[in-house]
C-alpha positions in Angstrom: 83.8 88.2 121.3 85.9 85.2 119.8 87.2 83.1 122.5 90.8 82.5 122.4 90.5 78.8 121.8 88.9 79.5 118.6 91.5 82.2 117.5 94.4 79.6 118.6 92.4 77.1 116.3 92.1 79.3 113.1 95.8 81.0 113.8 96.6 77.1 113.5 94.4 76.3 110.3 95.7 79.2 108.7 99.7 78.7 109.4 98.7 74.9 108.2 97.3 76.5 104.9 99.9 79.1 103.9 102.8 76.8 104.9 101.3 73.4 102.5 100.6 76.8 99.9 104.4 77.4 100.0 103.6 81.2 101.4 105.4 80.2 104.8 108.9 78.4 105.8 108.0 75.7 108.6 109.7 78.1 110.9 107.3 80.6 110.5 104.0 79.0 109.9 104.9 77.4 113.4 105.9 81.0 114.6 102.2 82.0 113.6 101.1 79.2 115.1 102.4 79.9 118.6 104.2 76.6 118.0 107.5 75.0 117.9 108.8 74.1 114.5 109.0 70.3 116.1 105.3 70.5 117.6 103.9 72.3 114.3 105.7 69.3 112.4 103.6 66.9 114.6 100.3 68.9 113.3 101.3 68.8 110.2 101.8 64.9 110.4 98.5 64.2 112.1 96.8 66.1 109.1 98.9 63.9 106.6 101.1 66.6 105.4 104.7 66.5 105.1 107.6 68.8 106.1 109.6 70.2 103.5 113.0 71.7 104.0 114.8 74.0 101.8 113.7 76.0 99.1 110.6 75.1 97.0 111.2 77.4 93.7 114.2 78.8 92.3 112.9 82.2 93.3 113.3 80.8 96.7 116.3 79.0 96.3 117.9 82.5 94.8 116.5 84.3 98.0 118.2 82.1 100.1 121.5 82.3 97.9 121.0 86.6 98.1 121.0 86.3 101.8 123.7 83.6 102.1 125.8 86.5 100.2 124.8 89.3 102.0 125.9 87.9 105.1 129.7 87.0 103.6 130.2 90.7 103.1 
């Protein structure tokens, strides 16, 4: 059985992975993580990645604007 260390560890590499991928929001890749968004930004600067806020696509940035509507109704 898989010691919780290593499952932390690869929860960790793989929030890292989807969120430089663009699959996950900072929020949320640190959510996976187990992490803060603030301590997940600290990973992600010790690897030499950098945060991104805001939509990366227009099919993002339309999302965001679908929900931003939704909630003025």
């Amino acid at each position: 059985m898989a010691s919780s260390s290593s499952e932390s560890s690869d929860e960790l590499a793989t929030a890292v992975g989807r969120y430089v991928l663009g699959d996950l929001s900072l929020g949320r890749a640190a959510e996976a993580a187990g992490m803060s968004r603030w301590e997940f930004e600290e990973v992600l600067e010790d690897a030499g990645f950098a945060s991104f806020y805001g939509p990366r696509s227009a099919d993002q940035l339309h999302r965001e604007i679908d929900v931003g509507l939704d909630l003025g109704e």
